[in-house]
ZAMARGU-4260 file (C-alpha; in steps of 0.2 Angstrom, whole numbers, plus 5000, padded with zeros to 4 digits):
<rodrens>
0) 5459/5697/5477 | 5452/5679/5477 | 5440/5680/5464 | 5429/5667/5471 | 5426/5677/5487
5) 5423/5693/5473 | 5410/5680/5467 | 5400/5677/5482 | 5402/5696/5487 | 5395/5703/5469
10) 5381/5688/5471 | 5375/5693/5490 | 5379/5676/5496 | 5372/5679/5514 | 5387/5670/5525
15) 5405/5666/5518 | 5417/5657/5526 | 5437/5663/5519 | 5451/5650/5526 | 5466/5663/5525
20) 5483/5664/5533 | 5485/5685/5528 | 5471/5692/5536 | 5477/5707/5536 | 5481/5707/5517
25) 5461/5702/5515 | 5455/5716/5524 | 5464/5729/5515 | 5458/5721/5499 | 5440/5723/5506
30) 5444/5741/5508 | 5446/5742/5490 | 5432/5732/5484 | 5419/5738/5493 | 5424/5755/5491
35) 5407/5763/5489 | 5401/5752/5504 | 5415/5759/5516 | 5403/5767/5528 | 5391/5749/5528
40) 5410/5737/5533 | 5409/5731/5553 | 5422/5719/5558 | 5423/5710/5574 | 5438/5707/5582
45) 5440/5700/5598 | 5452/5712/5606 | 5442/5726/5600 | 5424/5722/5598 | 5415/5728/5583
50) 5421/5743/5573 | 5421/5750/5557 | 5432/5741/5544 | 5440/5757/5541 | 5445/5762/5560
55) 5452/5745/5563 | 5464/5747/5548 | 5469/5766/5551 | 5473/5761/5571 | 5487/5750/5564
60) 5496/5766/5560 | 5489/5778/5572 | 5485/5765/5589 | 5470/5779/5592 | 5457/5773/5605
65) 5445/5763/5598 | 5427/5764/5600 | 5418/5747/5599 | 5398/5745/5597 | 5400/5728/5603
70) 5411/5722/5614 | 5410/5704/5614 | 5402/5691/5601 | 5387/5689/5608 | 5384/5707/5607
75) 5389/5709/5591 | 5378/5693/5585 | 5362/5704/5593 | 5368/5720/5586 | 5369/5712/5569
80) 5352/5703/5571 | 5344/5721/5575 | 5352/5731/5561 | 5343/5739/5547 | 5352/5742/5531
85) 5336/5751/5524 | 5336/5744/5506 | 5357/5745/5508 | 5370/5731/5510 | 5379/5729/5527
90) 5394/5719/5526 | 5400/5712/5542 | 5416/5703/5546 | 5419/5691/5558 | 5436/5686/5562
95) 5442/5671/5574 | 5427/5659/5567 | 5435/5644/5574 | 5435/5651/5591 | 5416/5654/5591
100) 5405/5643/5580 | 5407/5627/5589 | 5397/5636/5605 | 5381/5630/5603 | 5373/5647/5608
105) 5383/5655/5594 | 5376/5644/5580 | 5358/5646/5589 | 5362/5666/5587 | 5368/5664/5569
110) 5354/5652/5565 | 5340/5666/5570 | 5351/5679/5559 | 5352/5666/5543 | 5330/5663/5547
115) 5328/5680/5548 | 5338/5685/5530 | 5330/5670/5522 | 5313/5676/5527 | 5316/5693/5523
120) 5324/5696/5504 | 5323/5717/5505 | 5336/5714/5520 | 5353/5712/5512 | 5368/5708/5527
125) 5381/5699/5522 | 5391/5689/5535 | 5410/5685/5531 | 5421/5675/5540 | 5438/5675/5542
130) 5449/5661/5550 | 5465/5652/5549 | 5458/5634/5547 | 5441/5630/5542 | 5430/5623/5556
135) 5409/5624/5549 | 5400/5616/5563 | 5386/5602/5553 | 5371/5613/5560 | 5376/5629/5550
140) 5386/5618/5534 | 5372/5620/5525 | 5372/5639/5523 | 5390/5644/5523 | 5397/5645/5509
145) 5419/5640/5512 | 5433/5648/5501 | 5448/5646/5503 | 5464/5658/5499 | 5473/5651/5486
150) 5489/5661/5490 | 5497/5675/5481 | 5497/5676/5463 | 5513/5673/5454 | 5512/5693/5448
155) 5508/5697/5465 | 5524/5688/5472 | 5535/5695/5458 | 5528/5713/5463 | 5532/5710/5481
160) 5551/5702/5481 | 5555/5718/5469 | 5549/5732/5482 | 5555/5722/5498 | 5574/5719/5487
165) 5573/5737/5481 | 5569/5743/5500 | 5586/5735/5504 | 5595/5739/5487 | 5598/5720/5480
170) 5595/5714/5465 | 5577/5702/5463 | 5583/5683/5462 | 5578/5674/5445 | 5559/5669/5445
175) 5555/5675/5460 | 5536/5667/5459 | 5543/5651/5459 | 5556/5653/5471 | 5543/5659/5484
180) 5527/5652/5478 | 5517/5646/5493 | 5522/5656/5506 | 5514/5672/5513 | 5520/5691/5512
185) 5526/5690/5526 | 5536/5678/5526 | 5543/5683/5510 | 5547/5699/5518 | 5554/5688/5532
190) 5564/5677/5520 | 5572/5691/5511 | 5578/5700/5525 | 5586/5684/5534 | 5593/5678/5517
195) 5601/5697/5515 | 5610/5696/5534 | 5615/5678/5533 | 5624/5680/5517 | 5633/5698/5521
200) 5651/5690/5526 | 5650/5679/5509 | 5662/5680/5496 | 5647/5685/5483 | 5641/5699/5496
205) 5624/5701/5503 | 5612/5695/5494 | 5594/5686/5491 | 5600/5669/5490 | 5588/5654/5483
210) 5598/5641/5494 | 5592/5649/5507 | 5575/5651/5500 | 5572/5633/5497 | 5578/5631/5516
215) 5568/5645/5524 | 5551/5634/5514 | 5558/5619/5523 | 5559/5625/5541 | 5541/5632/5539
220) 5538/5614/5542 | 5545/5615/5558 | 5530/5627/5564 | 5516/5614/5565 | 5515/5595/5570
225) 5502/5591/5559 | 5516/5586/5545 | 5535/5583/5548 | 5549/5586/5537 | 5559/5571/5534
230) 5580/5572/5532 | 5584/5564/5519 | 5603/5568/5517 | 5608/5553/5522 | 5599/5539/5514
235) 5603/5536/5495 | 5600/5520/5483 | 5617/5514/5488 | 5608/5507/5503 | 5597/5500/5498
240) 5600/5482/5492 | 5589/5477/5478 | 5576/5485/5471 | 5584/5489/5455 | 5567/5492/5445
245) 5560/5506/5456 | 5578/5514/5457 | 5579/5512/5437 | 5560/5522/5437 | 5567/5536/5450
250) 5581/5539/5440 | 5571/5543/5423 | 5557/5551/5433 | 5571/5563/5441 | 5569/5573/5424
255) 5552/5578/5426 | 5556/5588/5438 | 5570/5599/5428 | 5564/5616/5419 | 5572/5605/5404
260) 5561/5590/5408 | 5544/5601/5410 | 5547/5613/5393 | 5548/5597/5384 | 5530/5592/5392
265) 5535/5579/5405 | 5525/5579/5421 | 5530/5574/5439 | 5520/5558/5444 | 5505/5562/5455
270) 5508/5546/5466 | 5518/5529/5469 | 5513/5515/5480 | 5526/5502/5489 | 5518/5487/5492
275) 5524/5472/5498 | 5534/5461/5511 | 5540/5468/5529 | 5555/5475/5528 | 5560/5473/5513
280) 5566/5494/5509 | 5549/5503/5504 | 5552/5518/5517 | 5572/5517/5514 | 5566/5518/5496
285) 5558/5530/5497 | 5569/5539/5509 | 5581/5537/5495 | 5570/5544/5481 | 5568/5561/5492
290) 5587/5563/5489 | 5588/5557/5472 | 5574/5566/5462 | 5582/5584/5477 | 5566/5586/5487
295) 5562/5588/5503 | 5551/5571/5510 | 5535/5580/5520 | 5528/5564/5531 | 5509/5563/5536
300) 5502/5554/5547 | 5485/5554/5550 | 5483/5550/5566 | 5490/5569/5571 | 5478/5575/5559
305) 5463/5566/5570 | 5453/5577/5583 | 5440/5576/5594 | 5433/5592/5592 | 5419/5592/5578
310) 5425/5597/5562 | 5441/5599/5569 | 5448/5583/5558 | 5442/5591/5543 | 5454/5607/5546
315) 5466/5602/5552 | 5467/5592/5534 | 5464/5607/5525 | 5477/5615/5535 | 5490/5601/5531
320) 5487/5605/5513 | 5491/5622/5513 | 5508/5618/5522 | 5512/5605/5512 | 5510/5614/5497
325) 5521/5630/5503 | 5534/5620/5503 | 5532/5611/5486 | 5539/5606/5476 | 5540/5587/5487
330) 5535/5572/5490 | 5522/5566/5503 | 5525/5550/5511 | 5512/5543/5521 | 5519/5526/5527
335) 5509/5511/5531 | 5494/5518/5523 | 5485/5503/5527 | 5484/5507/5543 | 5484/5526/5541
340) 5471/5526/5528 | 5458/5512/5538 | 5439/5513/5543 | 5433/5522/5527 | 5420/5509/5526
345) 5415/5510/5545 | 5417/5528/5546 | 5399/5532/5547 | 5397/5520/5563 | 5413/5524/5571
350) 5415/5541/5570 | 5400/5549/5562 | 5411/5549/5547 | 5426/5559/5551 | 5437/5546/5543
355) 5426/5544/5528 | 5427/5565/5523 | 5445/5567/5530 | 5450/5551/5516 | 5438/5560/5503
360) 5447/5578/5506 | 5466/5570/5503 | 5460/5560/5490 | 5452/5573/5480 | 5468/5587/5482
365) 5477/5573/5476 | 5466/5574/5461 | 5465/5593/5459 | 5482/5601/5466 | 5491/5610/5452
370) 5506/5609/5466 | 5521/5599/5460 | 5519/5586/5475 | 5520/5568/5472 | 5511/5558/5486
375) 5521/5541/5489 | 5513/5528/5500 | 5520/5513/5508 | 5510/5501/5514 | 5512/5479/5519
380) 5491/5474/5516 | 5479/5480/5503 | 5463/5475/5513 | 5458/5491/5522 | 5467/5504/5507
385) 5456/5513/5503 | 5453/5510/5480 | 5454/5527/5475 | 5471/5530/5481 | 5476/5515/5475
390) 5469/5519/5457 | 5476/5535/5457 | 5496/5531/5460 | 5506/5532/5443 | 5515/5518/5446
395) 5512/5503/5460 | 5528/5493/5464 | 5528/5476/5474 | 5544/5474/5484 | 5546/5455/5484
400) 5558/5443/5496 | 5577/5449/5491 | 5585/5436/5478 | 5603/5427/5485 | 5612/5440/5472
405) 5602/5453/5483 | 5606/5445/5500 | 5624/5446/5495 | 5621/5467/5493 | 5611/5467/5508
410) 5623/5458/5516 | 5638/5472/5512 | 5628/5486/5517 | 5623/5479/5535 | 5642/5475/5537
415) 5649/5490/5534 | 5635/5499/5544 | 5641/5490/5558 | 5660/5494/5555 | 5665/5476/5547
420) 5676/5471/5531 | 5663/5462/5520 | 5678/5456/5508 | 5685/5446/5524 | 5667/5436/5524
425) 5661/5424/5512 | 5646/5433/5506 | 5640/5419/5493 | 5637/5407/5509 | 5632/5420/5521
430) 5617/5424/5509 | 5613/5406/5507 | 5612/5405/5527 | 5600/5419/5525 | 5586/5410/5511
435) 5571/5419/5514 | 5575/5432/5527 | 5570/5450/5521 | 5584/5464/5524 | 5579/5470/5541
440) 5579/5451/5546 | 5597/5452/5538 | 5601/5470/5549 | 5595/5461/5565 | 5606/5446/5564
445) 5622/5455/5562 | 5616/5466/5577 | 5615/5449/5585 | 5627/5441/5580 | 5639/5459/5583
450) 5635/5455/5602 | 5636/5436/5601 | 5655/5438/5596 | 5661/5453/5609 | 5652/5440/5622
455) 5664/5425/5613 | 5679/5438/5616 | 5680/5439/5597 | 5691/5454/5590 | 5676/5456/5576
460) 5661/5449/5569 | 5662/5430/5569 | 5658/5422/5553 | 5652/5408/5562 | 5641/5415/5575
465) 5634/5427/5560 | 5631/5412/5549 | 5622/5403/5564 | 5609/5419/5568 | 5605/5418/5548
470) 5601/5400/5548 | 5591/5402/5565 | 5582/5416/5564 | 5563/5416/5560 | 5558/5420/5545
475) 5540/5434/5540 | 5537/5427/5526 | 5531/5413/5538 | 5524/5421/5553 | 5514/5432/5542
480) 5511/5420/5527 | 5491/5422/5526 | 5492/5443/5525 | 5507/5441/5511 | 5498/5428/5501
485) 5482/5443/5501 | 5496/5454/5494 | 5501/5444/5482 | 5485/5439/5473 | 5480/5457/5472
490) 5498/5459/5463 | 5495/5444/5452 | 5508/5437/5441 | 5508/5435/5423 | 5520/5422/5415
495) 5521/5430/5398 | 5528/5444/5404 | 5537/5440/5417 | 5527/5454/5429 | 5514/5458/5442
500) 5496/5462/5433 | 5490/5475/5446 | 5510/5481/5451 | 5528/5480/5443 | 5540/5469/5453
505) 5552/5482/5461 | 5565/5468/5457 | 5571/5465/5439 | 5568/5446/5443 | 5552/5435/5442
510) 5546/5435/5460 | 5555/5424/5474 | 5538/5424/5484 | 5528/5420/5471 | 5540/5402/5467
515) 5539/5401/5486 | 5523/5401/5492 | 5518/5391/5477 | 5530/5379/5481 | 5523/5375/5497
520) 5507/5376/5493
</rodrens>
């Protein structure tokens, strides 16, 4: 059992709130706990009203009748109020907070019981409750105290896929807490069973298979829309032209996620940050680095995490957490975190600081998670990222204007996307026509120019037509000159060492922008 909830039980703590998705696992454990205080356990539930702990968990076997004292939550709320423990400890479970402590008349009800326990120290009640996502409303923050389950213990884990595998007669996969480490009971019952009857017309038989496993994690993500699962099966460094520096550095990092790499003492990074131009590969990259390093790319994106409800933001946060980390190991991408991440600053005027605690939870379990997740942010300005993220990636990469030596990759990839020879062109030219342009600009002119030449009744891409579009089309490094010269004096450059101060040049080159923009100036 959570020893923080045994903690708050053994030290009388008057009203606890436990965030769990097994409630049902919970109240058995309670059974055992608080065995001598079997007679003194209510629970409410809202199908059922308020009955002894011990009814409600014998009717899962036996469906009896049961008869409630209170029927609805009101009624249990007075009838806990008016109880009398005479010098003994009732413990009363609640379950289904979130549906019931943002009524204002429920936390007027729960304020007069918290006054009246507080006022009275020979009266010992103590008040747990049990939900799926944590919603404390600001009046009652002050005297709940919040735990939340931290999932099944790796002996717990290893206990449960041996009985659900000797139930069906196979053999226990190989480290079976890691294999199934963040998930629930039952869904590791779940797993098991679908992973037995997918695999019984195999060659290898019927069996528990890890594949499976890992994929069974993933699709979990398929339950919620607070985070999105991100395919990355298609996207690799090939495509991305350029770069060669954060490729080099994904590459090595790739070991630190191998049992070799971690007995030796290596570490997965925490977080990386791609900052730089507009379209120059930051999400591609990272895209790529998903399907290099073999994890699965969760995306978040706070604005599904944002609620109107109060506390509601906060939750659904928390609950994003849990999910993300029942399918790690993986990497978080939260793209254009400038933008995601913005009004920390104005929180308190804007939204009564929503954005302010929402920013301080992710930033903290960025800090604390023992979950092998590595959060990887892209983002095109630094003005409105918020510092402590900024200070806590392990490695900062500016993705600067492509060199001509990189136009001339960009320039093959774009063509054989769109079904074209690039030996038949003249790349070294082409890249020339295309000084200053950034790779999307690069994509959209072969789009262009593709329909310039079916117009021209051209049998394939016109070199002509394509060189014209390069040469012609506006570049961002103008249109949006004053936000990239911010970016680039936070990156600073230092001439010694041919590299950014604040962020390595994803490009093994001295920086194109930097000679640009310096140039004009």
């Amino acid at each position: 059992m959570n020893q923080d909830l045994v903690f708050h039980l053994r030290s009388l703590t008057r009203c606890i709130y436990y965030v769990t998705d097994e409630e049902d696992v919970l109240l058995k454990e309670l059974q055992v706990t608080l065995k001598k205080h079997e007679s003194r356990i209510f629970i409410f539930n809202g199908a059922f009203g308020m009955v002894p702990l011990n009814q409600l968990v014998s009717n899962w076997t036996t469906r009896a009748a049961m008869t409630a004292q209170a029927q609805d939550i009101v009624a249990a709320l007075d009838q806990i109020y008016r109880d009398d423990p005479r010098d003994e400890q009732n413990f009363y479970i609640i379950t289904d907070p979130e549906r019931w402590l943002n009524d204002p008349n429920i936390q007027r009800r729960m304020l007069n019981i918290i006054h009246h326990l507080h006022n009275d120290i020979r009266t010992i009640k103590i008040l747990l409750f049990v939900g799926h996502r944590r919603v404390v409303p600001e009046k009652l923050s002050r005297y709940i105290e919040v735990v939340n389950d931290k999932g099944l213990s790796n002996e717990r884990i290893e206990e449960l896929v041996k009985e659900t595998a000797g139930h069906l007669k196979k053999a226990a996969p190989k480290d079976p807490a890691k294999l199934f480490k963040g998930l629930t009971s039952y869904e590791i019952e779940a797993c098991i069973a679908q992973s037995v009857i997918l695999t019984k017309k195999d060659a290898e038989g019927s069996r528990i298979d890890p594949k499976f496993v890992s994929e069974f994690r993933r699709r979990q993500l398929q339950k919620t829309d607070l985070v999105s699962y991100v395919d990355t099966s298609k996207f690799t460094f090939d495509q991305v032209g350029g770069a060669q520096r954060f490729k080099d550095w994904a590459a090595k990092t790739r070991a630190s996620w191998t049992d070799e790499g971690q007995k030796f003492g290596l570490r997965p990074p925490k977080g990386v940050l791609a900052v730089g131009v507009w379209g120059c590969g930051k999400s591609l990259s990272i895209k790529a680095m998903g399907q290099a390093w073999r994890l699965p790319v969760v995306q978040m994106e706070m604005g599904r995490l944002r609620s109107s409800g109060v506390g509601e933001s906060e939750a659904n946060v928390y609950r994003a957490l849990r999910i993300i980390e029942s399918v790690a190991p993986c990497i978080v991408w939260i793209d254009e975190a400038e933008k995601s991440l913005s009004g920390n600053q104005s929180s308190a005027q804007s939204d009564a600081g929503t954005t302010s605690r929402t920013i301080g939870i992710l930033s903290t379990w960025l800090q604390e998670t023992e979950a092998p997740v590595t959060l990887a942010m892209t983002a095109n300005s630094l003005k409105t990222l918020p510092i402590e993220f900024i200070n806590r990636m392990d490695e900062r990469f500016f993705f600067d204007l492509p060199s001509e030596e990189e136009r001339v990759d960009i320039l093959k990839i774009h063509l054989l996307k769109a079904g074209q020879d690039a030996s038949k062109f003249k790349l070294a030219d082409l890249a020339e026509k295309a000084k200053n342009m950034v790779g999307r600009e690069i994509e959209q002119a072969i789009g262009a120019a593709m329909i310039d030449s079916f117009e021209a009744g051209k049998e394939a891409l016109d070199e002509a037509i394509l060189a014209d579009q390069l040469q012609k089309k506006p570049r961002i490094y103008k249109t949006m000159a004053d936000e990239l010269k911010e970016v680039l004096e936070w990156v600073g450059y230092d001439p010694d060492v041919d590299e950014g101060i604040r962020a390595r040049f994803a490009s093994a080159k001295r920086s194109e922008t930097f000679k640009l923009l310096r140039a004009e100036a």
